[in-house]
Each structure stands twice: as C-alpha cells, then as structure tokens.
Z-matrix of the N, CA and C atoms (Angstrom, degrees):
N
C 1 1.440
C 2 1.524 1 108.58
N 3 1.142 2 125.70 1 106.04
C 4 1.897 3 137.71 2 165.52
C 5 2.188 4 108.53 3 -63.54
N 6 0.986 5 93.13 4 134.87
C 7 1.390 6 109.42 5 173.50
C 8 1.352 7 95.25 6 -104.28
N 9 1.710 8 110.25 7 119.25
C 10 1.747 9 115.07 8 -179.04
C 11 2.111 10 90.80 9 -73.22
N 12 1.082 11 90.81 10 168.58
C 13 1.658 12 122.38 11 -171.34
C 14 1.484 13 109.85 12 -92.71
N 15 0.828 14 112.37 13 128.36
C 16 1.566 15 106.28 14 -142.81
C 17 1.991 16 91.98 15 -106.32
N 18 1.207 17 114.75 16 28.91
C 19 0.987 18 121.01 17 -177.44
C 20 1.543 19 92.74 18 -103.89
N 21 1.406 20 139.88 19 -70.90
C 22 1.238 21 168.74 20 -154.65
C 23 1.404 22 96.71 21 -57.03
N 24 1.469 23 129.31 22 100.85
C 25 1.421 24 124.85 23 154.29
C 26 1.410 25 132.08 24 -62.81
N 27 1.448 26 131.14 25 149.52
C 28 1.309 27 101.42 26 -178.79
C 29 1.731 28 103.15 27 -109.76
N 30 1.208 29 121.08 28 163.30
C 31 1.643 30 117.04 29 -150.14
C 32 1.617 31 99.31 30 -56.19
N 33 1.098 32 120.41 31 -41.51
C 34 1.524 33 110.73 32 179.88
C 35 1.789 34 108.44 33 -43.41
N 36 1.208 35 103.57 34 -58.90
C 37 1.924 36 108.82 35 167.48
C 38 1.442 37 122.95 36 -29.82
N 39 1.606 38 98.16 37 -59.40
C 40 1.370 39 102.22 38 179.79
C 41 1.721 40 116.92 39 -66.98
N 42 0.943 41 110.65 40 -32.27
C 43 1.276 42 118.69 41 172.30
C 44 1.524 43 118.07 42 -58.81
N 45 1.436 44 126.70 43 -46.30
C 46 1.518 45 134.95 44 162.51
C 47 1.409 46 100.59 45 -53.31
N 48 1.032 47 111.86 46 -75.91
C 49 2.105 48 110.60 47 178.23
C 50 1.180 49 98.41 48 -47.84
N 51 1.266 50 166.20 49 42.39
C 52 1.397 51 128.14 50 172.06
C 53 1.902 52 71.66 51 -151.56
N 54 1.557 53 136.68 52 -25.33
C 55 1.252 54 130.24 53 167.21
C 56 1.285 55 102.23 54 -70.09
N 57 1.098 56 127.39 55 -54.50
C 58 2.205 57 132.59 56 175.27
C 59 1.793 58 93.47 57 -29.67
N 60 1.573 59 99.29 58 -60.95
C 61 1.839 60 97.95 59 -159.50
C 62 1.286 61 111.46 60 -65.84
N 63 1.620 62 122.64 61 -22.55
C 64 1.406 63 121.63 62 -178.88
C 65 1.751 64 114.19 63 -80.45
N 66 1.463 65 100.56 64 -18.46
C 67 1.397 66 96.97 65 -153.74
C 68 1.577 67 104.30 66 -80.18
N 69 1.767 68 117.32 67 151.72
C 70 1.370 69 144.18 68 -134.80
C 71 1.853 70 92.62 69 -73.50
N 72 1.040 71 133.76 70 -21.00
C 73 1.376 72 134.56 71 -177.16
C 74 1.789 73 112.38 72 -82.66
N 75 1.260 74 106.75 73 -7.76
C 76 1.760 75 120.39 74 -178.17
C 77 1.709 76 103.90 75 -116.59
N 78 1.334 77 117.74 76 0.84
C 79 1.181 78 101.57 77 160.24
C 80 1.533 79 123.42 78 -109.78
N 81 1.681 80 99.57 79 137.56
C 82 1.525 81 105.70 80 -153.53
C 83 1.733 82 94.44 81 -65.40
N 84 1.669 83 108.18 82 -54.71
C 85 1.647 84 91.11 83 179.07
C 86 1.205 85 138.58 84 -43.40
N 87 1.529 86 129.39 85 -13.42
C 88 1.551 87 135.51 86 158.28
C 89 1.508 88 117.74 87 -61.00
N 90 1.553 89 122.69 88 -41.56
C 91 1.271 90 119.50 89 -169.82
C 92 1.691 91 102.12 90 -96.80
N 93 1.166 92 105.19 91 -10.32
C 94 1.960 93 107.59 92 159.76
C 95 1.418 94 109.08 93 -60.32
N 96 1.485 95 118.86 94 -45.62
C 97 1.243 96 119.53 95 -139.23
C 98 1.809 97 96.43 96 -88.87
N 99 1.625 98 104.30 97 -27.03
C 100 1.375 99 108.88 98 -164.68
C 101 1.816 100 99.69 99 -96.70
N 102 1.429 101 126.56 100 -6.60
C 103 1.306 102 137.02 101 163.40
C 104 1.286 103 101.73 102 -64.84
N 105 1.551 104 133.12 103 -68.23
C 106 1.268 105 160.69 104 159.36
C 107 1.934 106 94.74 105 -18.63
N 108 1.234 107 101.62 106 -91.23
C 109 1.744 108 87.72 107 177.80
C 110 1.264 109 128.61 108 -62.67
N 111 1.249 110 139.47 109 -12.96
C 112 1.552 111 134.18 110 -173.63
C 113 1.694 112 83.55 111 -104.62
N 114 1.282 113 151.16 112 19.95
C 115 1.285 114 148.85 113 122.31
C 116 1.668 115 120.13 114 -66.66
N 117 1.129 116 101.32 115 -40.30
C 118 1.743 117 118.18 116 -166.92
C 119 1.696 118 95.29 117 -64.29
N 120 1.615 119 102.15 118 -53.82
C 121 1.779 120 121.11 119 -151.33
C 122 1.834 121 84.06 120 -75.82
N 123 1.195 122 134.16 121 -68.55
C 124 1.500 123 133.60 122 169.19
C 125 1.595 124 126.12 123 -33.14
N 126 0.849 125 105.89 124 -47.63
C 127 2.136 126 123.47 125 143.44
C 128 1.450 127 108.79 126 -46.69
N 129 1.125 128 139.56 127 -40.46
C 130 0.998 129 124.93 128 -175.18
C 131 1.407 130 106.72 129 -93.77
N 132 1.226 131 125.30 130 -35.69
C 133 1.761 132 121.09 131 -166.08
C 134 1.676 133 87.20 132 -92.95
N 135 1.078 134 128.55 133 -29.33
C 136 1.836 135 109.50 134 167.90
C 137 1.618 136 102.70 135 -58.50
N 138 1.275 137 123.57 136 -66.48
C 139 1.683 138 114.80 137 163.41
C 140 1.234 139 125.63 138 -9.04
N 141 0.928 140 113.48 139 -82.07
C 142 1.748 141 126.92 140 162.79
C 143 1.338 142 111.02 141 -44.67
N 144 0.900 143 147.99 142 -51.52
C 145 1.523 144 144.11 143 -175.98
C 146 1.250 145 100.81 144 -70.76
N 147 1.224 146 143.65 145 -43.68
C 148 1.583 147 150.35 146 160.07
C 149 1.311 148 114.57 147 -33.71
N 150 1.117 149 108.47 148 -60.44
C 151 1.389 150 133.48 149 -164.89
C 152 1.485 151 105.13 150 -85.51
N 153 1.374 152 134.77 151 -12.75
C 154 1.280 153 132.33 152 161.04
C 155 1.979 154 118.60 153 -93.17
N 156 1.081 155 78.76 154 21.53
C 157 2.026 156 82.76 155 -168.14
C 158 1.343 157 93.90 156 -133.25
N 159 1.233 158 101.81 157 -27.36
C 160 1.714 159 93.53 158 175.35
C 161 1.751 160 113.33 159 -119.11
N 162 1.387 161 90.13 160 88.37
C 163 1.780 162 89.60 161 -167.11
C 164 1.710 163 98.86 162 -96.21
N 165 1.459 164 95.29 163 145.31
C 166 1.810 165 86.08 164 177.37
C 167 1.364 166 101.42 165 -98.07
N 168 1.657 167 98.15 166 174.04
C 169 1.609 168 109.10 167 -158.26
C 170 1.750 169 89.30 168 -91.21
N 171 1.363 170 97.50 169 144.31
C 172 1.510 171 109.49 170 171.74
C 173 1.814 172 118.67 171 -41.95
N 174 1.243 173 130.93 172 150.39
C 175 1.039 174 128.62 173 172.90
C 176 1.452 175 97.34 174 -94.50
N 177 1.237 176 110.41 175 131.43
C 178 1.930 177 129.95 176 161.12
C 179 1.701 178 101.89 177 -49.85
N 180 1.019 179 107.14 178 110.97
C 181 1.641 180 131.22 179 168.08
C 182 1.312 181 134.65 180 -132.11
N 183 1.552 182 100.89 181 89.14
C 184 1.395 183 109.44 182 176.40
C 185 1.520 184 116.37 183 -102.67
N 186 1.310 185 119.12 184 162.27
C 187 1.189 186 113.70 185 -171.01
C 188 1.515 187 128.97 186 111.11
N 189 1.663 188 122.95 187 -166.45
C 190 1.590 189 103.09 188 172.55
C 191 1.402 190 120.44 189 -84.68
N 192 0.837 191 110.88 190 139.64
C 193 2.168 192 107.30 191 164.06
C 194 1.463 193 98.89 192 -108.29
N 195 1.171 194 91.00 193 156.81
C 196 1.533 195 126.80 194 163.66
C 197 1.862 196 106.21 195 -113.02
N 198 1.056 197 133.46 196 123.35
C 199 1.261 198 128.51 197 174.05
C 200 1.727 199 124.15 198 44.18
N 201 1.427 200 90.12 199 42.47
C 202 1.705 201 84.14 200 -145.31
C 203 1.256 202 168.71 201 121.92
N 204 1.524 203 90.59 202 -47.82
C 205 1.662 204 139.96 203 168.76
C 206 1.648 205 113.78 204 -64.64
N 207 0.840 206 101.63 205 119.79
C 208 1.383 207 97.28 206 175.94
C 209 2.122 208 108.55 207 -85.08
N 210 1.179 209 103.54 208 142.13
C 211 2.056 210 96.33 209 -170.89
C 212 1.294 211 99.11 210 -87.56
N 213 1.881 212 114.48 211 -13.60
C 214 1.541 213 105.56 212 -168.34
C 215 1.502 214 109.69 213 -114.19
N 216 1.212 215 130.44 214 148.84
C 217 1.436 216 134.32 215 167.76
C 218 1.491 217 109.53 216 -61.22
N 219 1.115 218 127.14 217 143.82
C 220 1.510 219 141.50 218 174.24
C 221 1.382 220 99.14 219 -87.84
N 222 1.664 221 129.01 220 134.74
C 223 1.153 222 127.83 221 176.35
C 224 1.398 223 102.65 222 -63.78
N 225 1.743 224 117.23 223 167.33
C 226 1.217 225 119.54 224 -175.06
C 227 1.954 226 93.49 225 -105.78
N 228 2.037 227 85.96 226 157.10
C 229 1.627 228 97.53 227 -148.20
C 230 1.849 229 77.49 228 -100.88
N 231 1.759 230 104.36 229 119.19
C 232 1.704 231 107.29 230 164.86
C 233 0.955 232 115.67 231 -49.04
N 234 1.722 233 122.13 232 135.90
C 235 1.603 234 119.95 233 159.35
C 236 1.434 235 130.34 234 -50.11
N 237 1.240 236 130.20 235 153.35
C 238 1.035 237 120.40 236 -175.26
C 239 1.155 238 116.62 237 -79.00
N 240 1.315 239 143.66 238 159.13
C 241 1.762 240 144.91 239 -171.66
C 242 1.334 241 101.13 240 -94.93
N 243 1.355 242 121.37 241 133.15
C 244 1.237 243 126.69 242 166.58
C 245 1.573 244 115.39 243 -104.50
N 246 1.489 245 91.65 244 127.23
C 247 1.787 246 109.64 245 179.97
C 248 1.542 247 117.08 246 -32.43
C-alpha cells in the first residue's frame, strides 16, 4: 500500500486553487475601485454637512423676478475705510 505525497494535487485540486486565486475578493483592482468610491460618496456627505453650517445670508432683492431672478442689479456695497 503507497501513501500519495501530499505535496502533489490532483487536477480537481488544482482547479479549486486556481478558482480561490481568480475569485473577485483577491483582486486588488476591485478593492481600489470600492476604496475610490466610499471616498467619493464620504466627499460628498462631508460637502453637505459643510455647506449646511455655513449658510450664506440671503441677498436683499427688491424689485421684479423672473423665477427668482432678480431683472435688476443690486448696487455694489463700498468697502469699509480703514483707520
């Protein structure tokens, strides 16, 4: 009776190892790509959180709008003089 060598796969083996090395969790370009967006998507809701704390003050608009729009220019506000 021979004891096989426990080094020696038999092709069914190699075939499982060689599905392990292909499979989508061992390729580095997948976990780039998903680093890459859960950076992008976190960039965006820091944006928004920024952008809700720092609200600017309404511009004074008198006059006609269109959608909103104001039709007339607002005079421009002089700098202040420094002492």
């Amino acid at each position: 009776m021979s004891i096989p060598s426990r080094t020696t796969l038999s092709p069914a083996d190699e075939e499982a190892v060689r599905d392990l090395r292909g499979a989508w969790y061992r390729q580095p370009i997948v976990w780039l790509g998903s680093a890459v967006f859960a950076a992008s998507i976190a960039g965006c809701v820091w944006l928004i959180v920024v952008a809700e704390r720092n609200v600017d003050p309404p511009l004074p608009v008198d006059g006609l709008q269109i959608l909103k729009v104001p039709l007339t220019r607002t005079p421009p506000v002089p700098p202040a003089s420094s002492p």
